[in-house]
C-alpha positions in Angstrom: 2.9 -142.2 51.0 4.3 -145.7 51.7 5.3 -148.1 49.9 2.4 -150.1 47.2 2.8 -153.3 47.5 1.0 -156.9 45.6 -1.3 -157.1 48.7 -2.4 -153.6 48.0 -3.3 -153.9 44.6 -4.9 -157.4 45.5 -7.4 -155.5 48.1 -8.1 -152.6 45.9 -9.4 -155.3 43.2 -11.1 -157.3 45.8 -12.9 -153.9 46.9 -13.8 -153.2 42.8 -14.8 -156.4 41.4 -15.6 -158.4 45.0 -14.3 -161.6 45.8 -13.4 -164.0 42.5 -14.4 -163.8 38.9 -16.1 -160.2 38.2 -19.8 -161.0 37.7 -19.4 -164.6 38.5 -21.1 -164.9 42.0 -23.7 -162.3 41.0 -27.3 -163.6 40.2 -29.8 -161.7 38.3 -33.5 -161.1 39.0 -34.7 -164.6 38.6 -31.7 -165.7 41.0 -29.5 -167.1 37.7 -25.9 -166.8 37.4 -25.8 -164.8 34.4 -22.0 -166.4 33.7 -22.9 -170.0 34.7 -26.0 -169.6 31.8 -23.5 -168.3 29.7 -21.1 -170.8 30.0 -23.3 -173.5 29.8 -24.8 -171.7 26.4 -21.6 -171.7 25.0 -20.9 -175.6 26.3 -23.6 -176.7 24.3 -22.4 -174.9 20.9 -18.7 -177.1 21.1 -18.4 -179.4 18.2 -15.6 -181.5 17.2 -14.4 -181.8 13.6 -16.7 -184.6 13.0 -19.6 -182.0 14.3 -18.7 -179.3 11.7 -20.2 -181.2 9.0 -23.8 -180.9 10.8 -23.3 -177.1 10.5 -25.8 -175.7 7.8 -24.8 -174.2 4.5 -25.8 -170.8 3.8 -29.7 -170.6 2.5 -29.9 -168.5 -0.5 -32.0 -165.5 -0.5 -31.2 -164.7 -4.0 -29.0 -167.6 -5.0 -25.2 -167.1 -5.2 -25.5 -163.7 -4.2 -27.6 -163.3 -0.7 -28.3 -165.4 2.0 -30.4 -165.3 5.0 -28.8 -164.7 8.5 -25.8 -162.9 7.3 -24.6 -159.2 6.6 -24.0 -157.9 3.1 -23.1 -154.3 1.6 -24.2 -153.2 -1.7 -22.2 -150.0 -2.6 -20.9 -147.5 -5.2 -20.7 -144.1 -6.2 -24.0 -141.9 -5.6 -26.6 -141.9 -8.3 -25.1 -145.4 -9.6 -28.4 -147.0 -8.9 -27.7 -149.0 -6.0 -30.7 -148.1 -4.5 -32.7 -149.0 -8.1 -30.9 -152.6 -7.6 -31.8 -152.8 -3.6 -35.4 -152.3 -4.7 -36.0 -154.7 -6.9 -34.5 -157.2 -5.2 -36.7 -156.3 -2.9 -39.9 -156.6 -5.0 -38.7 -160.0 -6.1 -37.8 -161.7 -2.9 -41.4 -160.4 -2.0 -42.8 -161.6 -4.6 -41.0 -164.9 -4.9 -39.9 -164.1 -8.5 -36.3 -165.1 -9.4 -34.0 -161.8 -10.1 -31.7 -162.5 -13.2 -33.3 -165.9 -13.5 -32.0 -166.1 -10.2 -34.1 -168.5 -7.5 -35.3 -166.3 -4.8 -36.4 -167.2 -1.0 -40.1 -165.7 -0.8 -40.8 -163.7 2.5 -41.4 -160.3 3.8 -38.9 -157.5 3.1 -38.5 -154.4 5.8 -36.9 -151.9 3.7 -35.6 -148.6 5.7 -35.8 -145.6 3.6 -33.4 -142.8 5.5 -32.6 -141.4 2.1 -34.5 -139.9 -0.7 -37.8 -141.0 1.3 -39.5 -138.5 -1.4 -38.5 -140.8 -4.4 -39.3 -143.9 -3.2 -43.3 -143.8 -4.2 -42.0 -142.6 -7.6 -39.6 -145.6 -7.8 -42.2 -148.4 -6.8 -45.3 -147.0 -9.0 -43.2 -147.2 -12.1 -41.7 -150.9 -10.8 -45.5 -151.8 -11.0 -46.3 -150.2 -13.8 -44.0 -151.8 -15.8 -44.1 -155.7 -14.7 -47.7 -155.4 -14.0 -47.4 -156.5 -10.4 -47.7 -154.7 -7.5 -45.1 -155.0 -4.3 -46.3 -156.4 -1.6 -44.9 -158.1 0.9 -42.6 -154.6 0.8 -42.4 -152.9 4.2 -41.3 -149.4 4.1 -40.0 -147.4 7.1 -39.5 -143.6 5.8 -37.5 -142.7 8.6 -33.6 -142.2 9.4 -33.5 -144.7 12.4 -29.8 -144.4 13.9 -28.6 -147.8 14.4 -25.9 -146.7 16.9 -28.5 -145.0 19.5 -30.2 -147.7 21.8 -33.2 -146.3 22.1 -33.6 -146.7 18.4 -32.0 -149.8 17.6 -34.1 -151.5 20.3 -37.2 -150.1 19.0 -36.1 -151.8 15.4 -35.5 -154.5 16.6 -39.0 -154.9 17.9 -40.6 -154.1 14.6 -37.9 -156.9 13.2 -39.4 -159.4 15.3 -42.8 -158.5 14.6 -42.6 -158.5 10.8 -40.1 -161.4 11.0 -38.6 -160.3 7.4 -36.1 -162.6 5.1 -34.4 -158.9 4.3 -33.8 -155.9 5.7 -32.7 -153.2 3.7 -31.0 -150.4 5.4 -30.4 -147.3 2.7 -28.3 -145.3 3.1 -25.9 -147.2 6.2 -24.7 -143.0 6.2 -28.2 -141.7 7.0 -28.5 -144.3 9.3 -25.2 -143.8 11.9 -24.7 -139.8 12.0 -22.0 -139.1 14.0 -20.3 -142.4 13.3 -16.9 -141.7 12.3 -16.7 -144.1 9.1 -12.5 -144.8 9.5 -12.9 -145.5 12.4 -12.7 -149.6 13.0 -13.9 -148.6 16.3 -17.0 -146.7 15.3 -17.4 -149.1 12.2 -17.8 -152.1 15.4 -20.3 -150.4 16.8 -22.4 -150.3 13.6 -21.7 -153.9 12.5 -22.8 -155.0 16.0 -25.9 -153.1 15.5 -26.4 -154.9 12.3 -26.1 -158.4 14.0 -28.1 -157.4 16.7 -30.9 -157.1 13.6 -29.9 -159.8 11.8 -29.8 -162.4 15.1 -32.9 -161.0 15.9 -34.9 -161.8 12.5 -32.6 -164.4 10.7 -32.7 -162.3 7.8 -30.1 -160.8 5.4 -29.4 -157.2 6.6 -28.1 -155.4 3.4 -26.7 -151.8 4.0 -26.5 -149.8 0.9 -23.2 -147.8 0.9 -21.3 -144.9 -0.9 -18.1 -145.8 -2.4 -14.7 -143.7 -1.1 -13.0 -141.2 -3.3 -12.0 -143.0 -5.5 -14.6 -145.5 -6.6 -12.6 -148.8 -6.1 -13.7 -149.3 -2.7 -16.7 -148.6 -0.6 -16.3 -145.5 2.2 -14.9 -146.3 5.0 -12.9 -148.5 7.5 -12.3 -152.2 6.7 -14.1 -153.4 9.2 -17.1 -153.3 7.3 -16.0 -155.6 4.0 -14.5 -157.8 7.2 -18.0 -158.6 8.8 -19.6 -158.8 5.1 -20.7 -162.1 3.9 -21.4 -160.7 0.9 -20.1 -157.5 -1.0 -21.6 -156.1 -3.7 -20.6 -153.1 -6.2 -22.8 -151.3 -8.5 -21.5 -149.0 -11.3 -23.0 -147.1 -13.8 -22.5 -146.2 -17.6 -25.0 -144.4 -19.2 -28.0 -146.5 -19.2 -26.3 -149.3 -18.3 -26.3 -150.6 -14.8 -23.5 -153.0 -13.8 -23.6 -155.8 -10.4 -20.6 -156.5 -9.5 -19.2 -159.1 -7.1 -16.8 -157.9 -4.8 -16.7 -160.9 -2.2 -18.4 -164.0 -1.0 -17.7 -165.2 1.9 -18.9 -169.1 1.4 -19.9 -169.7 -2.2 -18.2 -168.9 -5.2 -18.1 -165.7 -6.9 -20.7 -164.6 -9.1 -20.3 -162.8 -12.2 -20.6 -159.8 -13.5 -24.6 -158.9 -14.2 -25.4 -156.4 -16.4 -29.0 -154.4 -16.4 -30.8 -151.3 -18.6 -31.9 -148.5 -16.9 -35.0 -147.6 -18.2 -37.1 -144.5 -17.9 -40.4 -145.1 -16.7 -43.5 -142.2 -15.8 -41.4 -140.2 -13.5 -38.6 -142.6 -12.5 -37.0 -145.6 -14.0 -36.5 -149.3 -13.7 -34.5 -152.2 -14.2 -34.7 -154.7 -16.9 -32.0 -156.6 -19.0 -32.9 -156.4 -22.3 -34.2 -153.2 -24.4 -37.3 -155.5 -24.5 -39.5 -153.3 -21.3 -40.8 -156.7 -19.7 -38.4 -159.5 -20.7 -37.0 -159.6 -17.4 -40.1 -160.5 -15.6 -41.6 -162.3 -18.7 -38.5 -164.8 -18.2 -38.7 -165.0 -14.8 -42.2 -165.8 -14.6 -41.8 -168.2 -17.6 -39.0 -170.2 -15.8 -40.8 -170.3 -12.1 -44.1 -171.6 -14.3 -41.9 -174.5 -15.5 -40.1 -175.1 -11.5 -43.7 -175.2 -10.6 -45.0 -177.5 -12.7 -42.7 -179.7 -12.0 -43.4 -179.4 -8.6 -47.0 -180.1 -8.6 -47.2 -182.2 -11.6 -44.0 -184.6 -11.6 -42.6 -184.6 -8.1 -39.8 -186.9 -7.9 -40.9 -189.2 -11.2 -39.4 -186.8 -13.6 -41.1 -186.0 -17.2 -40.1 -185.9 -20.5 -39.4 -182.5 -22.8 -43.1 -183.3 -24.5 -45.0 -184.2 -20.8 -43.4 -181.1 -19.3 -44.2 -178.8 -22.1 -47.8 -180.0 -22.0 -48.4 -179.5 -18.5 -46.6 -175.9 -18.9 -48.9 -174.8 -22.0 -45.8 -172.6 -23.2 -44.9 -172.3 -27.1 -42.2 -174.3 -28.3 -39.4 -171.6 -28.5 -40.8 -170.0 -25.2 -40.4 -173.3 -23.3 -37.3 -174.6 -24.8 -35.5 -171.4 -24.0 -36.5 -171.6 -20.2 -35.9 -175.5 -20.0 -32.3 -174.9 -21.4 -31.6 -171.7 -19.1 -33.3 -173.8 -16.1 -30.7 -176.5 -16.5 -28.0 -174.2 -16.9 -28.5 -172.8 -14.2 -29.1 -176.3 -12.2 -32.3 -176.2 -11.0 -33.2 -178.7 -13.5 -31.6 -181.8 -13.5 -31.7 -183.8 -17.5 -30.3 -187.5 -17.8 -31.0 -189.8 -20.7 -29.9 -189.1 -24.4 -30.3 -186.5 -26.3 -32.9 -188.2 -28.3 -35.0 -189.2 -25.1 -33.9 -186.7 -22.5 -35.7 -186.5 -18.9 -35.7 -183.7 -16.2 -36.2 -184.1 -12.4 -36.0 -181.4 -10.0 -32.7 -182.0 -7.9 -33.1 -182.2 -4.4 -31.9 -179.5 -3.4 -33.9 -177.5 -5.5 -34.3 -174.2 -4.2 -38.1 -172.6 -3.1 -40.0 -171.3 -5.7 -43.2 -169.9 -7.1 -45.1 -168.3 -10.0 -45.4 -164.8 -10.6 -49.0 -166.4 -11.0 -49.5 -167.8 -7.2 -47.9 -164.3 -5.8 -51.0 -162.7 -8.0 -53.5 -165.2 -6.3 -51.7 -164.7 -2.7 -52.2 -160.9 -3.0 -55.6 -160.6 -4.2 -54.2 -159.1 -8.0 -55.1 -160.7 -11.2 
């Protein structure tokens, strides 16, 4: 054999990828340049630094915690109730209910169930049971879909973009990738890619819920995963007590620590914050009554503490208790003195409804 020289291995590439860019000359079935579109796609998305301030901020799907069009991971130990918390999240962003007094983003929720499919029934009768609501807008796939295979991402994909869902709930991300070798960054790319391809394809937040390594302080697997999270949540458990935990956010400050009772109801259990069975819902529906009224009754001309209670038909201690937490939390806005306060709704006021309107869009008194 003679000597190779440059000219050789310029002949064997021209032979292998043709002559100039690979792909660059070839057209696809409609007689596009597949490059040239892509280019020009990707022309159109440069901005220059006075252009990143038109760049949205995240929109809060439960606010300060999830947000639509973005990846998070809610992990920890099994039988920590993660998948308790991934629920009724669920049922609330369905619902349009805040979540810990939390605003919440109404829209449909797609919630794969490739583990414990034979609990889930149990889980959502005695959610119902307890709040006296019932979960619609809750889309339940009892299957183990594998993210990884084309076939059955692609056919996910399509049911995403039929149900167009705010959330997508994938529990558990292990049911959902057997074979996938979880320390492996590159097997953990291949599942994250799979998760954007849902996410790009709905808009929605795609949450995996996780196991936590060995050891607890982490959740299972390679980094990769905390790297594409925008969000990171870890649950813990101690006793009846059920603990949220924020592990990262990737644009908004970190939240803290929630803590929630685990209560025992028929043959499951549910999630409330007080030993009180209801308060949770009772409060939230008490505090989207007043964001409402507001709403439909003040607009942009504000009210006073007596006008607002009026409209809201709430007892004293009931309504001052939500008007205080309300403006805590900053999603009511009070100027004036103490002696003649006024609230407005700030603009940026997140979208809310009663537990009330839910009732009336679902037919349930």
């Amino acid at each position: 054999m003679g000597r190779v020289t440059t000219t050789d291995f310029e002949e064997a590439a021209t032979r292998f990828w043709g002559d100039g860019e690979p792909g660059y000359e070839e057209q696809g079935p409609d007689g596009e340049n597949p490059t040239k579109a892509r280019i020009e796609q990707l022309r159109s998305l440069l901005v220059t630094t006075d252009g990143l301030d038109g760049i949205p901020e995240p929109e809060p799907l439960i606010d300060g915690m999830l947000f639509l069009d973005s990846l998070a991971w809610l992990w920890g130990p099994p039988g920590n109730g993660k998948s308790f918390v991934a629920l009724d999240w669920s049922a609330c962003i369905a619902q349009g209910i805040p979540w810990d007094l939390r605003g919440t983003r109404r829209g449909q929720v797609l919630y794969l169930v490739a583990e414990g499919v034979s609990g889930i029934r149990k889980r959502v009768r005695a959610w119902e049971h307890e709040f006296r609501v019932p979960m619609a807008g809750v889309t339940f796939l009892p299957a183990a879909v594998q993210m990884i295979n084309g076939i059955d991402r692609s056919a996910l994909i399509e049911i995403v973009k039929e149900l167009r869902p705010v959330l997508v709930v994938i529990d558990t991300q292990a049911r959902a990738t057997v074979g996938v070798d979880e320390n492996s960054n590159t097997d953990a790319g291949k599942v994250v890619d799979a998760a954007e391809k849902i996410r790009e394809a709905s808009g929605a937040c795609v949450l995996m819920v996780h196991h936590s390594g060995k050891s607890g302080l982490d959740m299972r697997g390679a980094s990769a995963y905390k790297g594409a999270a925008t969000s990171e949540i870890k649950v813990t458990k101690d006793g009846d007590w059920i603990d949220v935990l924020c592990e990262k956010q990737k644009d908004v400050e970190d939240f803290a620590p929630i803590r929630l009772r685990l209560k025992p109801v028929q043959t499951s259990c549910v999630l409330t914050a007080t030993d009180d069975p209801a308060a949770t819902t009772a409060l939230a529906v008490n505090a989207t009554l007043l964001l409402d009224v507001m709403r439909q009754s003040f607009g942009s001309i504000g009210a006073s503490s007596t006008q607002l209670k009026a409209a809201a038909g709430l007892a004293d201690r009931t309504f001052y208790r939500e008007l205080s937490v309300l403006v805590d939390r900053g999603l009511i806005t009070r100027t004036g003195s103490d002696a003649r306060p006024r609230y407005y709704l700030p603009e940026d006021a997140p979208p809310l409804i009663t537990a009330n309107a839910a009732n009336a869009a679902t037919g349930s008194d």
